[in-house]
C-alpha positions, 0 to 999 in steps of 0.5 A, a space after each residue: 565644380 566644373 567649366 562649360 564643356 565644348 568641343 576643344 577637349 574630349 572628356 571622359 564621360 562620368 562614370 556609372 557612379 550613383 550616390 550613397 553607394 560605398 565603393 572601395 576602389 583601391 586597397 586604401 580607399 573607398 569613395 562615398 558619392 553626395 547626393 548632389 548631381 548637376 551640370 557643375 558636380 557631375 553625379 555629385 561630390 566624391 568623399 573618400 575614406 582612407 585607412 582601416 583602423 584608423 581613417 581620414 575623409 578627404 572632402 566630406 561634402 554639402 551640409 546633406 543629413 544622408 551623406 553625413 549619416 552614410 559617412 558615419 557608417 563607413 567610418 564604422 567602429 574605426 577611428 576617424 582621426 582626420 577630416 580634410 578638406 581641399 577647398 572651401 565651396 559648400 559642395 565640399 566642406 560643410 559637412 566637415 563641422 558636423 563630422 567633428 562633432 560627431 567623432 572630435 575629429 580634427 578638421 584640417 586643410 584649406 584656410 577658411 575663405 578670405 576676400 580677395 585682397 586690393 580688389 576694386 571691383 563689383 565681380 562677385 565670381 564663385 566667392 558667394 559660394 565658399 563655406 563662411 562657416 568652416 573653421 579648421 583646427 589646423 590650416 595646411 601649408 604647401 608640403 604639410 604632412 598628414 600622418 595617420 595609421 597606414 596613410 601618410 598624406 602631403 598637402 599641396 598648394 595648388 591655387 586658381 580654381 580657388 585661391 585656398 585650393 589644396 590637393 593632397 598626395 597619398 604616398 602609400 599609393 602614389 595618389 592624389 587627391 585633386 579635389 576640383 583643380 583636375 578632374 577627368 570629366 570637364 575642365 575646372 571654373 576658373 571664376 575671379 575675383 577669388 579664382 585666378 587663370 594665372 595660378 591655375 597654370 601654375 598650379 598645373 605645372 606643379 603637378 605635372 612635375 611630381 610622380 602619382 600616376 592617378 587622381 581621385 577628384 572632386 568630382 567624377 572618376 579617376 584621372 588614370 593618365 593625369 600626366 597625359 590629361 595635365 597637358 590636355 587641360 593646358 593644351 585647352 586653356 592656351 587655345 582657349 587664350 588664343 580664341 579671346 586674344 583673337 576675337 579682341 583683335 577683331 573688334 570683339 571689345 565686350 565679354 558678352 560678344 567675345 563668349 558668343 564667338 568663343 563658344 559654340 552652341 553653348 548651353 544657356 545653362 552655362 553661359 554664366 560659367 563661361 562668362 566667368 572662365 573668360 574674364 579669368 582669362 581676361 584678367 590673366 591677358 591683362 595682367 601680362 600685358 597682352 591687351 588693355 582693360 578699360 573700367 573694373 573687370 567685371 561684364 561691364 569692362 572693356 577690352 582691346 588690344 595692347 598698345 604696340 
């Protein structure tokens, strides 16, 4: 799920990629688009399948009897031994449940969505968009391996566009599957309470440390610099950070006067996603003492600058 796009970044436009087609796009994998296209998913979920003999599907994606179907096909006369799932959204997991029960595939990956912790306020961000029906066989922490015939999966924690947010490394290929942490078309939502811009960074330097040269992400078409893109994303968000500090500085004490200042020509469509990208990095400023909030964050909340 994607961010507001403007003029700070230039992103690669979606690919001529429609959904329901089958396409093999390298010697392990094949991708299988849903049929759920908007302004946040781009031409829709990516579902991939990996291995010959012997598969795995990474995100299966929206409860869509046609996706479900046209999976089940691809996976053919093979064997689906593993259905993994990088995070909870109901863009990418439900299909999961139904995959099991067709194949008894075991279904592994991200842990079922939990409520933020401690949190105090009435914000509800992307939670209400988490799959409460998922339920894994076996829940992946950072540095699990998956094995499989001719795949060799490891499982990275990489938190902030959704708390339980993982990517999984194909060793074989030197490939990652960034579900949508990276994505080549648009930066990712980062929407608290259950997303956090603190993690997200972190998240992003995790993955600029390591060695697969492209991603295949949730959405979109592949990352082929990801290096290169990683530091683009970062580049991004810290102007974007600098854009907030300074609107806060000049006056601007509510969310709905900093995202008009900070965003250009924004599309009505999107402001609600810009709304929540920004108390991220609200929250974030906040929590590094960079400025001070008044009330529970939120739309409602008040800011200004730290006391010096």
């Amino acid at each position: 799920m994607s961010e507001a796009q403007d003029e700070d970044l230039i992103f690669e436009g979606p690919p001529d990629m429609s959904s329901g087609r089958l396409m093999r796009v390298s010697p392990l994998v094949r991708r299988l688009i849903a049929n759920n296209p908007s302004a946040f998913t781009s031409t829709g979920t990516c579902s991939y399948l990996v291995g010959e003999e012997e598969l795995a599907i990474i995100d299966p994606g929206p409860l869509d009897e046609a996706h479900i179907e046209a999976l089940l096909r691809a996976v053919g006369g093979a064997k689906l031994a593993h259905i993994l799932v990088t995070h909870t959204h109901r863009d990418h997991s439900p299909a999961a449940t139904r995959l099991r029960e067709a194949t008894g595939a075991a279904i592994l990956g991200a842990r079922p969505y939990q409520p933020r912790q401690g949190f105090t306020g009435t914000l509800k961000g992307l939670d209400a968009s988490h799959d409460l029906a998922y339920a894994p066989d076996h829940v992946l922490e950072d540095g699990a391996i998956v094995e499989g015939r001719g795949y060799t999966f490891e499982a990275l924690a990489t938190p902030g566009h959704a708390a339980n947010h993982l990517c999984f490394a194909l060793r074989e290929e030197k490939a990652l599957f960034s579900g949508d942490h990276v994505m080549g078309w648009s930066t990712s939502i980062v929407a608290p309470p259950d997303g956090s811009m603190g993690d997200y960074m972190a998240s992003l330097d995790k993955l600029r440390t390591r060695g697969e040269t492209i991603f295949w992400p949730g959405h979109g078409g592949p990352v082929r610099e990801p290096q290169r893109w990683m530091r683009a994303l970062a580049h991004h968000r810290r102007q974007r950070e600098a854009s907030i500090l300074t609107r806060i500085e000049a006056g601007d004490v509510e969310v709905s006067k900093i995202v008009a200042r900070v965003y250009d020509n924004l599309n009505p469509a999107l402001v609600g996603a810009a709304t929540l990208s920004t108390l991220a990095h609200l929250e974030d400023l906040a929590s590094r003492g960079l400025i001070a909030m008044e009330g529970d964050l939120g739309r409602d909340a008040r800011f200004s600058p730290a006391a010096k």
